[in-house]
N, C-alpha and C positions, 0 to 999 in steps of 0.2 A: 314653709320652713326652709331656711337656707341650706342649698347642698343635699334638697332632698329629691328622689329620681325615678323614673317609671317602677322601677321593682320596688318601691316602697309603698306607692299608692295603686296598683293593680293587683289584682288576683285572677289568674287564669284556671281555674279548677276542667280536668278531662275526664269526661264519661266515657267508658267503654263497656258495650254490651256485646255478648255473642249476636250474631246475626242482623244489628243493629249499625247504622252510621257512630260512627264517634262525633263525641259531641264539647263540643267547649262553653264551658262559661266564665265572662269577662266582663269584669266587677271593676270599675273605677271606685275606688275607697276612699278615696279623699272629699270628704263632705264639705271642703272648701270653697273647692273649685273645679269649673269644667276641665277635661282632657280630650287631647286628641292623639292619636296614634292608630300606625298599623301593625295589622293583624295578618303572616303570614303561614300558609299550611304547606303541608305535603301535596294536597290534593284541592283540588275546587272548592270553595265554599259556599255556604248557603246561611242566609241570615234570618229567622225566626221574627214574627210581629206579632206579638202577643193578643190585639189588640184586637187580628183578623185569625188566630192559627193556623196559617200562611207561613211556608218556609218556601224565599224567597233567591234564587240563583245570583249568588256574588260576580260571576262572568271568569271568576278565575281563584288562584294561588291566597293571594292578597283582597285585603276588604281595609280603606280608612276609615276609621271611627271614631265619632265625635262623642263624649259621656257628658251628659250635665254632672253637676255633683251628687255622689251617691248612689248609681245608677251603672246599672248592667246589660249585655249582651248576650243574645244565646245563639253560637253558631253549630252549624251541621258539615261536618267535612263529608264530601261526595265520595260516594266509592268507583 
């Protein structure tokens, strides 16, 4: 759609638990099409593999990410 911009087709939803990392999830909503963009914290990141249940040291602050369409991220901000 023309004119249409990261804050219309992403959804960042934040988990916070006592005693727990805070946690982000990061939802590319556009079932269109792929996305790409970053992802910056307060603290170092860590990115989730569902695949393996593996959380995985982003190296810092910032993580680039690529969404196919429809498809999510689950990050862990380090304490």
């Amino acid at each position: 759609m023309p004119g249409q911009d990261f804050a219309d087709t992403t959804l960042v939803t934040r988990f916070d638990a006592p005693d727990a990392a805070t946690r982000l999830m990061v939802v590319n909503m556009d079932y269109r099409k792929d996305r790409t963009f970053d992802v910056t914290a307060p603290t170092p990141l860590e990115h989730f593999n569902p695949q393996t249940g593996v959380w995985t040291a982003v190296g810092n602050c910032t993580t680039h990410l690529t969404f196919t369409r429809g498809s999510d991220v689950l990050l862990r901000l380090t304490k």
